[in-house]
C-alpha positions in Angstrom: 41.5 18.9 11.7 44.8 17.1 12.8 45.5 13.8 11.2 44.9 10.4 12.5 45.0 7.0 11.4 42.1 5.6 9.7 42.1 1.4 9.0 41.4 1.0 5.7 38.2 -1.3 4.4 39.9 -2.7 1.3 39.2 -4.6 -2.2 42.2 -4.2 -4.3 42.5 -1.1 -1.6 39.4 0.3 -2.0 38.7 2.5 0.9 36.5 5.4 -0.4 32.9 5.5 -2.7 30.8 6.6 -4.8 27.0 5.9 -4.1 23.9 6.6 -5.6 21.4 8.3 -3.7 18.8 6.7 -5.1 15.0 8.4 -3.6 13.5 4.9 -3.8 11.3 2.8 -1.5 13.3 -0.5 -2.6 16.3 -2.6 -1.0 17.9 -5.8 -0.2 15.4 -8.7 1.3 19.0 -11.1 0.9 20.3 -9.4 4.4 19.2 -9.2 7.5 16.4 -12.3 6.6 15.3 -15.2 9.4 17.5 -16.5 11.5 17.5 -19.5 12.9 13.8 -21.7 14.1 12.0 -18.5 12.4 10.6 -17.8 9.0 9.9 -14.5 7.8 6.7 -13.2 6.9 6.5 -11.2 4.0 3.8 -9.3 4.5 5.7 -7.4 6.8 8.5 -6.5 4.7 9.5 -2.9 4.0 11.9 -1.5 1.9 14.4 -0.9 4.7 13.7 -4.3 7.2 13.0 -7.8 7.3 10.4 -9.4 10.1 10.6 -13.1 11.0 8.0 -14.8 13.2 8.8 -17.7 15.6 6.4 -20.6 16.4 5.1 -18.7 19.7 4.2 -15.4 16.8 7.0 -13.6 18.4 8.3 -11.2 15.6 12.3 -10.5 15.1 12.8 -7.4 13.0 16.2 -6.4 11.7 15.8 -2.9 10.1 18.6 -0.8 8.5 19.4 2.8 8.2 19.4 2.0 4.3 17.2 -0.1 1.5 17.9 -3.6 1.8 15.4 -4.3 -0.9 13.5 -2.7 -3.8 9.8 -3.4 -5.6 9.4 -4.4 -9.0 7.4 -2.7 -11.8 4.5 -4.9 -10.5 4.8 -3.5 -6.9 6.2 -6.8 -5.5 9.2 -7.1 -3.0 12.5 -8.2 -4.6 15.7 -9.1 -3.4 18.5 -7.1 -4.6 20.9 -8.7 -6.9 24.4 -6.7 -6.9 25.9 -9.1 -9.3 27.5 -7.2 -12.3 26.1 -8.6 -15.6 26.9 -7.9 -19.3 24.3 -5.4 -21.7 24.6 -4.9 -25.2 27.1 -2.6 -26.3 30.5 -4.1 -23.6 28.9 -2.1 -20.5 27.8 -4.2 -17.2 24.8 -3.2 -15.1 23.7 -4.5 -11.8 21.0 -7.7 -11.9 18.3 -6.5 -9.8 17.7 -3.0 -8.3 15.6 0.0 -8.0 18.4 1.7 -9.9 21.5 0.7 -12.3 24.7 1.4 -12.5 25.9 1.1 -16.0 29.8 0.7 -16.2 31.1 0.8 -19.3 33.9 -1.6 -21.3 36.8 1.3 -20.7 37.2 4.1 -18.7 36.7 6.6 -21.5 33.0 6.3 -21.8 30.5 7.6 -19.0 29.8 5.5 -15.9 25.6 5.9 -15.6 23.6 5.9 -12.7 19.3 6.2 -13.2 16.5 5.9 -11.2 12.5 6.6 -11.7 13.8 10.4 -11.1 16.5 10.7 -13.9 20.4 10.2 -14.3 23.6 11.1 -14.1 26.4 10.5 -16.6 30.1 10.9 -14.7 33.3 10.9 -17.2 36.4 11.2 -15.7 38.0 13.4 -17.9 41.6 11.8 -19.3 40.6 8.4 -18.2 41.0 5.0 -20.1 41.6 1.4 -19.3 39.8 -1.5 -19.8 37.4 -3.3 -17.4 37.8 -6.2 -15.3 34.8 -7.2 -12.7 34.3 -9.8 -10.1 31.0 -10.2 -9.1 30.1 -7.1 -7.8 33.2 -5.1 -8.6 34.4 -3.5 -11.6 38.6 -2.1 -11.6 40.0 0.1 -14.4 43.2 -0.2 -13.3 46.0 2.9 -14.3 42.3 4.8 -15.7 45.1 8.2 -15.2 48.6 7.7 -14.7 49.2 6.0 -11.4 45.3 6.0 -10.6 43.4 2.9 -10.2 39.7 3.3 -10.0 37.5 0.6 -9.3 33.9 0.6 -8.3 31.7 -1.5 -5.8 28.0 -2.1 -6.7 25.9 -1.8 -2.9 22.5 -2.1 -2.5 22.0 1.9 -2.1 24.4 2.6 -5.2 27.8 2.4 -6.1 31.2 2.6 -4.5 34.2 4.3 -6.7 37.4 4.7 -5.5 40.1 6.4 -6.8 43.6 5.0 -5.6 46.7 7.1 -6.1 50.1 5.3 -6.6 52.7 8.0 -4.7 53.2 11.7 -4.8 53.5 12.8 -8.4 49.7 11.7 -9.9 47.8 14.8 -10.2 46.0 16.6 -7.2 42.9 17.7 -9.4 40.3 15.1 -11.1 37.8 16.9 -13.7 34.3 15.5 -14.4 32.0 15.7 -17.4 28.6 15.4 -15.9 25.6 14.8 -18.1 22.0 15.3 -16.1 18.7 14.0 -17.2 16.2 16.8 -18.4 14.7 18.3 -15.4 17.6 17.9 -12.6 20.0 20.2 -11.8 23.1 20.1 -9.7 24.1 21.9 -6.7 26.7 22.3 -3.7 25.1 21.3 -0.4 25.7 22.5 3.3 28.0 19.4 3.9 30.1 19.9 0.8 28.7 17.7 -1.6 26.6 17.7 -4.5 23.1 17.3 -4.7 20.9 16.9 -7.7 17.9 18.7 -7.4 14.5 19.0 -9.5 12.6 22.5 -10.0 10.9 22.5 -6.3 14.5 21.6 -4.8 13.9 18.2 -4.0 16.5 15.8 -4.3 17.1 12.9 -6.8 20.5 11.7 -5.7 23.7 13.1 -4.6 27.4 13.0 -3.7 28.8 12.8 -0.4 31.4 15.5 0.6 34.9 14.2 -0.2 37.1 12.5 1.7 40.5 10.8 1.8 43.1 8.5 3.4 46.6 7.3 3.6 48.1 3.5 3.6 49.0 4.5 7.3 45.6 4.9 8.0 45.8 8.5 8.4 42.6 10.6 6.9 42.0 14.6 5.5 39.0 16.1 4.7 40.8 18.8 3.2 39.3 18.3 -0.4 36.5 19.8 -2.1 34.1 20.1 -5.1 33.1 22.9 -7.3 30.8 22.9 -9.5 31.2 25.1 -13.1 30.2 25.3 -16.5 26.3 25.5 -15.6 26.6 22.6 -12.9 28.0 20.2 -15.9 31.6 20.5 -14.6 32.5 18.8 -11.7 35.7 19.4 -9.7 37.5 17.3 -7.6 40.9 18.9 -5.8 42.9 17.4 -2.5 44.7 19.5 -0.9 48.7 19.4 -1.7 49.8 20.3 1.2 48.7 17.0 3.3 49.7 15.0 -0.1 52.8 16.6 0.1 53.5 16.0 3.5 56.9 14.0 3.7 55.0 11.5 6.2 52.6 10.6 3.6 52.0 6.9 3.4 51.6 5.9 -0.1 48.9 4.9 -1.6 46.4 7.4 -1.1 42.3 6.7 -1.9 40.4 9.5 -2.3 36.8 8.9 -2.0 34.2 11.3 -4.3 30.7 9.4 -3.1 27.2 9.4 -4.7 25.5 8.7 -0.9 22.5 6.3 -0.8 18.8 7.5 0.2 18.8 7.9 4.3 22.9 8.0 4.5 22.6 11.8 4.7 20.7 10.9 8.5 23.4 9.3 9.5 25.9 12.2 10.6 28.9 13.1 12.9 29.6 16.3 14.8 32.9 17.5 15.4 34.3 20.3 17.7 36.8 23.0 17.4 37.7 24.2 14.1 35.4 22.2 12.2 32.6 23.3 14.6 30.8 24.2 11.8 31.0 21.9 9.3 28.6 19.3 8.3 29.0 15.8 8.3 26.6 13.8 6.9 26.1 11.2 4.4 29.6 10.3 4.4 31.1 6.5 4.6 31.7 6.3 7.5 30.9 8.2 11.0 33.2 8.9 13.6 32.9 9.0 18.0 35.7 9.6 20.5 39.0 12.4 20.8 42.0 12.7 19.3 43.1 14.7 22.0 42.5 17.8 20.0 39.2 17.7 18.6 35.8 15.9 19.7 33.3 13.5 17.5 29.7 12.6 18.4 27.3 10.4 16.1 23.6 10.9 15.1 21.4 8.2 14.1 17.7 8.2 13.1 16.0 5.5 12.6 12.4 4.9 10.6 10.2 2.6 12.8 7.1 3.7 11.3 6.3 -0.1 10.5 6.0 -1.1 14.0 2.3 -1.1 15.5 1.6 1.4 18.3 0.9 -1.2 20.5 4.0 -3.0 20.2 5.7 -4.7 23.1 9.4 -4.3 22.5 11.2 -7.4 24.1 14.6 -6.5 23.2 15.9 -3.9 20.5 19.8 -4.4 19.9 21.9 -1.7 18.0 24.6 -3.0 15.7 27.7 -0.4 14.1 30.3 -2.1 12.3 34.2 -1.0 13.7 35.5 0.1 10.0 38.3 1.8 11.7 40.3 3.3 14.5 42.8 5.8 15.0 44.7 4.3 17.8 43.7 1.1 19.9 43.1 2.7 22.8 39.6 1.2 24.3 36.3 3.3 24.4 33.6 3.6 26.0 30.5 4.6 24.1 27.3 5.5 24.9 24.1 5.7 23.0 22.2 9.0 24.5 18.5 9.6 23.4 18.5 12.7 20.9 16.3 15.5 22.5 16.5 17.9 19.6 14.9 17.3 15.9 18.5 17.6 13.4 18.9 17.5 9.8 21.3 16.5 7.7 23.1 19.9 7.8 23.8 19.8 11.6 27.0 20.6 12.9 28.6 20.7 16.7 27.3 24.2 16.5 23.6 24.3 15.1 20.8 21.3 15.1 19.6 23.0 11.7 21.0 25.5 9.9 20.6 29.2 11.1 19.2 26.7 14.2 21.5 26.2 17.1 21.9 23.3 19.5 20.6 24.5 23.1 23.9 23.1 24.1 27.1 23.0 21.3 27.4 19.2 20.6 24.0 17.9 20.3 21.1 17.9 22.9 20.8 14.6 24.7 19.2 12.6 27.5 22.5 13.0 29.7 22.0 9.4 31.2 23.3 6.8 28.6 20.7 3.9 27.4 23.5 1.8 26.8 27.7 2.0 26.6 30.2 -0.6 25.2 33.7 -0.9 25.2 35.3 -0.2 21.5 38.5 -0.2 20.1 42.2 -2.3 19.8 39.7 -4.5 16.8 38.1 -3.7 13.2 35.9 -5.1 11.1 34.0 -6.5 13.8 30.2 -5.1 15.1 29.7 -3.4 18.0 26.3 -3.7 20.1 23.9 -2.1 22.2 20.9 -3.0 24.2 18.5 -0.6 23.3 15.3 -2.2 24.3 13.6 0.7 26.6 14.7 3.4 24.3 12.9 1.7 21.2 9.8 0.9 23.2 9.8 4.7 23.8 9.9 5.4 20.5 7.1 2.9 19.3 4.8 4.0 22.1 5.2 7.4 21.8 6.3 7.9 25.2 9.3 9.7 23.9 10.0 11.6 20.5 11.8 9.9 18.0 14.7 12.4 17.6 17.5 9.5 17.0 20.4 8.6 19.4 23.7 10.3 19.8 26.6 8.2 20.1 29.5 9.8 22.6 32.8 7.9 24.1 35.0 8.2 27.1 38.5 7.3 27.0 41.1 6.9 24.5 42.5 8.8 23.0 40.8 7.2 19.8 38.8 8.1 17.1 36.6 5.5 16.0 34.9 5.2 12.3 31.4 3.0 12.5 30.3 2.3 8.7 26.9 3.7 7.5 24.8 2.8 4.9 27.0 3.5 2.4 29.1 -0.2 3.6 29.1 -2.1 0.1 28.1 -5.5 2.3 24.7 -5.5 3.8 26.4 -7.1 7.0 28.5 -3.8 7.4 25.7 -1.2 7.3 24.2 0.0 10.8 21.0 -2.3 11.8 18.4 -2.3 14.8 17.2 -5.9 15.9 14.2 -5.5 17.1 12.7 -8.2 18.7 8.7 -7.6 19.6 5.3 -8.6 20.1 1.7 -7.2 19.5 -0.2 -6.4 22.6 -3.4 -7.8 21.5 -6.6 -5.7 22.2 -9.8 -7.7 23.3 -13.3 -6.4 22.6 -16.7 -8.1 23.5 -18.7 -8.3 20.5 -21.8 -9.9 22.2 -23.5 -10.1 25.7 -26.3 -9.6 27.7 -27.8 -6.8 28.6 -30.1 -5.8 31.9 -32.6 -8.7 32.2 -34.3 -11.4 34.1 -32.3 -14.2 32.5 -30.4 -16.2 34.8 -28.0 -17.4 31.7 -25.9 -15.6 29.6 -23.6 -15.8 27.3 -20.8 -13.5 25.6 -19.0 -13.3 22.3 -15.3 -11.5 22.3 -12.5 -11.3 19.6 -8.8 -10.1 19.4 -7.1 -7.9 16.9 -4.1 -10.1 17.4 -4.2 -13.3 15.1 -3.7 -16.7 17.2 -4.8 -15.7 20.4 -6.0 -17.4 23.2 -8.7 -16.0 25.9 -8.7 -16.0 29.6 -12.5 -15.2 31.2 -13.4 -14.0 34.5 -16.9 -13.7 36.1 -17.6 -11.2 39.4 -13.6 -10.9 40.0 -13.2 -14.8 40.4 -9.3 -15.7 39.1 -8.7 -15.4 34.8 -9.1 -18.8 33.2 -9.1 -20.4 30.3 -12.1 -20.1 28.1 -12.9 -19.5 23.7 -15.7 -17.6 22.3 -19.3 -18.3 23.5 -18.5 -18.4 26.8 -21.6 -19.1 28.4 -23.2 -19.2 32.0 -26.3 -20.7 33.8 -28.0 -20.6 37.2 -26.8 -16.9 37.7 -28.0 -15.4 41.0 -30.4 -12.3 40.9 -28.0 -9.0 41.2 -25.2 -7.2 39.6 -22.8 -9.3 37.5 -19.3 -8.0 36.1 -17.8 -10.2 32.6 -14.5 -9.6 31.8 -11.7 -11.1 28.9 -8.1 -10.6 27.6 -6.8 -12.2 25.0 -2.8 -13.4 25.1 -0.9 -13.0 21.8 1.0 -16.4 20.1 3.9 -14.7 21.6 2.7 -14.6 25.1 1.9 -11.3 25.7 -1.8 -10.3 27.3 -4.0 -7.7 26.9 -3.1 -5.2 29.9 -6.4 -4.1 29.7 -9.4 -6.6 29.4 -13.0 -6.0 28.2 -15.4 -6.1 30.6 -19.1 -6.0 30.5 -21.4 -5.5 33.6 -25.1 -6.1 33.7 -28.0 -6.8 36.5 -30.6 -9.8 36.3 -33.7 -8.5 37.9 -35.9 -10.9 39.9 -38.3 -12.1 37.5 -42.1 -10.7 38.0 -44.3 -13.5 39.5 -46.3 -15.5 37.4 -49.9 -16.2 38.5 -50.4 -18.9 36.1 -49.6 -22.2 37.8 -47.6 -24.2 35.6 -48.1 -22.1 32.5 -44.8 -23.9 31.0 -46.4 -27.6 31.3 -42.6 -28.6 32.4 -43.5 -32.4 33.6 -47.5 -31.9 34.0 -50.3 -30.9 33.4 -51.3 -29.8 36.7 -53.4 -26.0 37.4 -54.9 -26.8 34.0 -58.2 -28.0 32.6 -59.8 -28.6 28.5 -63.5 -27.1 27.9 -64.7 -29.4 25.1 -61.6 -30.8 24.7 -58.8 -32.9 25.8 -55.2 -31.9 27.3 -52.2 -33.5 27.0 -48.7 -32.9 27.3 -46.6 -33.1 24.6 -42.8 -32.5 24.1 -42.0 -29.9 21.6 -42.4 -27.1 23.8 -41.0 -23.4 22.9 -39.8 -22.2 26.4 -38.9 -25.7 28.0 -39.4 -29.3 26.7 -42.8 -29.5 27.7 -46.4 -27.9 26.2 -49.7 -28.6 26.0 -51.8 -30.2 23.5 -55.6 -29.2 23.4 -57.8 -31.2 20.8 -61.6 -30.7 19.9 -64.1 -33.1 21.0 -67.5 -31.4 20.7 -68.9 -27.8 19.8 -67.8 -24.8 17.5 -65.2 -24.0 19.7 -62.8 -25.6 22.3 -60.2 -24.3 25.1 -57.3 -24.8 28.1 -58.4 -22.7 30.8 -56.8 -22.6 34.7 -58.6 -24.7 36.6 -58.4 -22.6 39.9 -58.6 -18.9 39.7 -55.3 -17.2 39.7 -56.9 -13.7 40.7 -59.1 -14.8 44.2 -60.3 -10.7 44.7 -59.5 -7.9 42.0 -58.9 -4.4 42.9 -60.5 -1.6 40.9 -57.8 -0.6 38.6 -55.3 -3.1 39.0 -52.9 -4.3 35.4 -52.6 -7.9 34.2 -50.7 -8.8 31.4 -51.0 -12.1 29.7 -49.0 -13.7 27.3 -47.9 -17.0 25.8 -47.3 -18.9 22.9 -49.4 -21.3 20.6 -48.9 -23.4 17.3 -51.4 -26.0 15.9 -50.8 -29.2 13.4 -54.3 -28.0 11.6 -53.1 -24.2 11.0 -55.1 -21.6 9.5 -57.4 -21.4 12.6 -57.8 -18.4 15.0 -56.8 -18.9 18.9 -57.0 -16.4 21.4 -55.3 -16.1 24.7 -58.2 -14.4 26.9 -58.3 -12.7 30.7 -61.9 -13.1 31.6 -63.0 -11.2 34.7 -66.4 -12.6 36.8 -68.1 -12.1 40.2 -67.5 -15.0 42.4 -71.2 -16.5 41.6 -69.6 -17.1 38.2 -71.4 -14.1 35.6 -69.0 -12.5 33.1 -68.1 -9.0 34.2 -65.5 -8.0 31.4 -63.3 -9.9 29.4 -60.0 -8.8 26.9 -58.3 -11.1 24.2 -54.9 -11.3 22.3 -55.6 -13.4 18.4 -53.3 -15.7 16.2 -53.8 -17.2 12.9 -52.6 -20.8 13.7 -49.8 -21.8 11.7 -47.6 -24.9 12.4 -44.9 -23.0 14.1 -44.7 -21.4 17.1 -46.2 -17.8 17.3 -46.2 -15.4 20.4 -49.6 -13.8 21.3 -49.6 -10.0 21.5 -49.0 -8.6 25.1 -52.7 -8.9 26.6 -52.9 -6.1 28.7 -55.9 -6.4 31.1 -57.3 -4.0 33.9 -60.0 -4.8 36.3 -63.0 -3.0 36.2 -64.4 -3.8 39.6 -63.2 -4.9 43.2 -63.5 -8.1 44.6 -63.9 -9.8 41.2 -62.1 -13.0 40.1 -59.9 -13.5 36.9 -59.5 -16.5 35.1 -57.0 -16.8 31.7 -57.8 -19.7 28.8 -56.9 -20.1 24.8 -59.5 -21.1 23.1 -60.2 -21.6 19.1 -63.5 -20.7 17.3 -65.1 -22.4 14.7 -63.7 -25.8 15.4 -64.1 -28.8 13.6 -63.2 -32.4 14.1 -60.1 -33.1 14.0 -58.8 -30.0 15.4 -56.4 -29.2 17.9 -53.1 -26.4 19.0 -50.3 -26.6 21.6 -49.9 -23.8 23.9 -46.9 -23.1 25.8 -45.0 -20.2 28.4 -48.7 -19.2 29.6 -48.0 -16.2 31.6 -50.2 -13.7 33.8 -48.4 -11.2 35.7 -49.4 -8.0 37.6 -48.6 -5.0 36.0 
């Protein structure tokens, strides 16, 4: 590719890195946390996003390409600490990560990276100078003869840079690699290395190499090669462009160990590096340089996000790390159409897979396009929203975005997760709430009840409840809701629940029953609600009393002479039977001397009075209230009468019961 400037992201010049891909499920809670009025919730936290909730429960989630925090032995969440502290023997290791980065006193000993799936040991063959670190950074400066290296602790792994004074420091850097048991090393698709274990699955690896001028101008014309069993390492920049008497002096030259997930975030470049991969790099690259074309992919992992989240805004933020010219941009975020790996090229999606259109396969109508260039080392944003609710949904596959641009010419370099600031790497804010999903828990059924009442929760924490009866307008209302004086007929419940943050159930339970008209009782009064009327005692007396079962009211029946004392209707509620015809009886009875037998009885007689035929229904007394057994009665003759009493054998003085809901109804 032809040359073009490249701004350079500096400490002490520092341009290029080396990162640890480090297969870990940890990163940095100390980015990305709560802004303002908000507080985040914990709970929610995964390795690669923080989730803040406001007072209405609204949730703002920043997530990152990258780790921006790691667990502890003991499984809990911890903020990464980058800060370079001292470890016995003169080396300094990072404070708090998933993996460390042990940098030794002087540049002749091994720089160590390790993680739960092995390590590395990198000498830089030649090299010696003593350390000096700030914070995060450690320098060895003149490590070769007009080479400064220095490395950058970031929350992935670890930035090394290799800065070369002028034209006459070597053009080929040799590394002793030492591998944990178990890992071997390999050149990738893209150019870099990759340590593998027996099955071929990756532990960490290095980026493919890359370099740039103090004018800004960049090559990719410099390569690994691995030798000596995979233990020999490398590095050679082509002498040509060194050589070149335009050659701004320094020149970095960036061999990169790439954090977990960098290797999704990837560029695509036409003409005659059509076929070459770029991914995992620092940096990724959109627009023209009049010659050749770039296009960026992005995944990103919002597996965290409930299906039934409501996306309120989604914003996408890429930090300008460089520019080729300042000529403005326009660039567009396109939904990806086409699954991609992290050996795609302009040419193929996969390898020995090919694009159904050279370039990447995209929605053609952009979700969002902002002006970028004449400024670095500034963010650049995006509304996303409706592509992200797509994603979460699952109205659309989540196949990433690819970045394009209009205008220029300029090439533009976004940082990746690579950055050795958390505030530099790519990040989705995602601001969202849960659609909550309301079920009825409780409610009537088809009955002759003129009251009901229903029970109904939310899945959604917080919420509040809005009821409707027979299509009248959604109001206000909490678990029970009840209702009296319901008319006989068909009857329609319904409920949604609104989340803290305001959003309501699109859908909202229902529940639809009928009350049938109730069957007509022939008992006069068999409830004693107010009186006493339609009733009579047989060797006793009746009053009414009020601790009733069905209403307030009930009767009290208490001996006064004879074996056996009763309530019976005073007027016949059955004037002329019919061969054949059903009665049922029932009721309820308690008494304040249990132990005693009652029975509700349907007694059927000729009008002069003589007992045709009678059936009975039996309780033990006790002092609360029991139901008699459905007393199911059919008429032997026609144009008999039927008469219903309770009555209690083998009574003694002082005896007495209650009777209430007295109940004789055809059928």
């Amino acid at each position: 590719m032809p040359s073009r400037k490249r701004a350079l992201l500096t400490f002490g010049g520092v341009v290029s890195a080396l990162m640890l891909l480090a297969a870990l499920a940890g990163g940095a809670a100390g980015a990305g946390g709560p802004r303002d009025g908000r507080q985040e919730d914990p709970s929610l936290r995964t390795a690669h996003s923080a989730t803040a909730v406001d007072a209405r429960g609204r949730h703002e989630a920043r997530v990152y390409g990258g780790p921006v925090r790691f667990r502890d032995g003991s499984g809990q969440w911890k903020a990464i600490d980058n800060t370079l502290v001292p470890t016995d023997g003169g080396a300094v290791t990072n404070a708090a990560n998933s993996y460390r980065a042990s940098l030794p006193e002087d540049a002749s000993a091994p720089v160590t990276f390790s993680t739960a799936r092995g390590s590395v040991s990198v000498s830089l063959e030649g090299a010696r100078s003593h350390r000096t670190v700030d914070g995060s950074h450690a320098s060895y400066p003149s490590a070769l003869a007009g080479v400064d290296v220095t490395y950058a602790v970031g929350n992935a792994g670890v930035k090394e840079t290799l800065t070369l004074a002028s034209s006459d420091v070597p053009r080929t850097f040799s590394y002793s690699l030492a591998i944990s048991s178990g890992l071997t090393s390999r050149i990738n698709a893209s150019g870099g290395v990759d340590f593998v274990d027996s099955s071929g699955s990756r532990a960490f690896s290095f980026a493919p190499p890359s370099m740039v001028d103090a004018a800004g101008v960049a090559s990719t014309r410099i390569r690994f090669h691995l030798s000596h069993g995979g233990t020999q390492l490398t590095l050679t920049a082509d002498g040509a462009w060194l050589s070149d008497a335009n050659r701004a002096w320094p020149v970095v030259v960036d061999p990169s160990f790439v954090a977990n997930g960098a290797d999704r975030e990837c560029f695509l470049r036409d003409g005659a590096d059509a076929a070459t991969s770029f991914c995992g790099g620092a940096s990724v690259d959109v627009g023209s340089d009049g010659a050749e074309t770039s296009r960026t992919l992005l995944t990103w992992d919002l597996s965290f996000l409930p299906q039934n989240t409501i996306v309120q805004s989604a914003t996408l933020g890429l930090y300008v790390e460089g520019e080729s010219t300042s000529a403005p941009l326009a660039v567009a975020v396109h939904r990806a159409t086409t699954p991609w790996s992290a050996v795609t090229t302009w040419n193929e999606a996969d390898s020995g897979v090919p694009w159904q259109t050279a370039g990447g396969d995209f929605v053609a109508a952009p979700e969002a396009t902002t002006t970028v260039g004449g400024a670095t080392g500034v963010t650049a944003n995006w509304d996303v929203t409706n592509l992200v609710q797509g994603w979460v949904d699952g109205s659309v596959v989540n196949d990433g975005m690819l970045l394009d641009a209009t205008g220029g010419p300029n090439v533009v370099q976004f940082a990746t997760t690579i950055a050795p600031q958390t505030s530099q790497m790519p990040f989705l804010d995602v601001t969202y709430d849960t659609a909550p999903q309301t079920t009825i828990t409780s409610g009537p059924s088809n009955s002759t009840s003129t009251s009901a009442t229903f029970r109904f929760a939310s899945d959604v924490y917080g919420s509040t409840f809005e009821c409707s009866l027979d299509s009248a307008p959604f109001a206000a209302c909490s678990t029970p809701q009840s209702y009296t004086g319901l008319a006989v007929g068909s009857h329609a419940f319904a409920v949604r629940a609104t989340s803290p943050g305001a959003t309501v159930d699109a859908s909202p339970a229902t529940r639809a029953w009928t009350i049938d008209a109730a069957p007509q009782n022939l008992l006069a009064n068999g409830s004693f609600e107010g009186s006493l009327s339609g009733w009579s005692g047989v060797s006793s007396t009746v009053a009414l009393v009020g601790d009733g079962k069905v209403g307030p009211g009930a009767a009290r029946v208490a001996r006064t002479t004879g074996s056996s004392f009763s309530i019976v209707t005073a007027a016949r509620p059955v004037g002329t039977t019919a061969a054949g015809a059903v009665y049922t009886a029932g009721g309820w009875s308690r008494s304040d001397t249990p132990g005693h037998t009652q029975c509700l009885i349907v007694r059927e007689s000729t009008s002069a009075g003589a007992l045709v035929s009678s059936r009975s229904s039996c309780v033990t007394s006790s002092r609360n209230w029991l139901q008699f057994g459905a007393d199911r009665y059919v008429a032997a003759r026609n144009g008999d009468v039927l008469d219903v009493l309770v009555t209690q054998s083998g009574a003694v003085a002082g005896n007495s019961f209650e009777v209430d809901g007295l109940s004789l109804i055809p059928g």
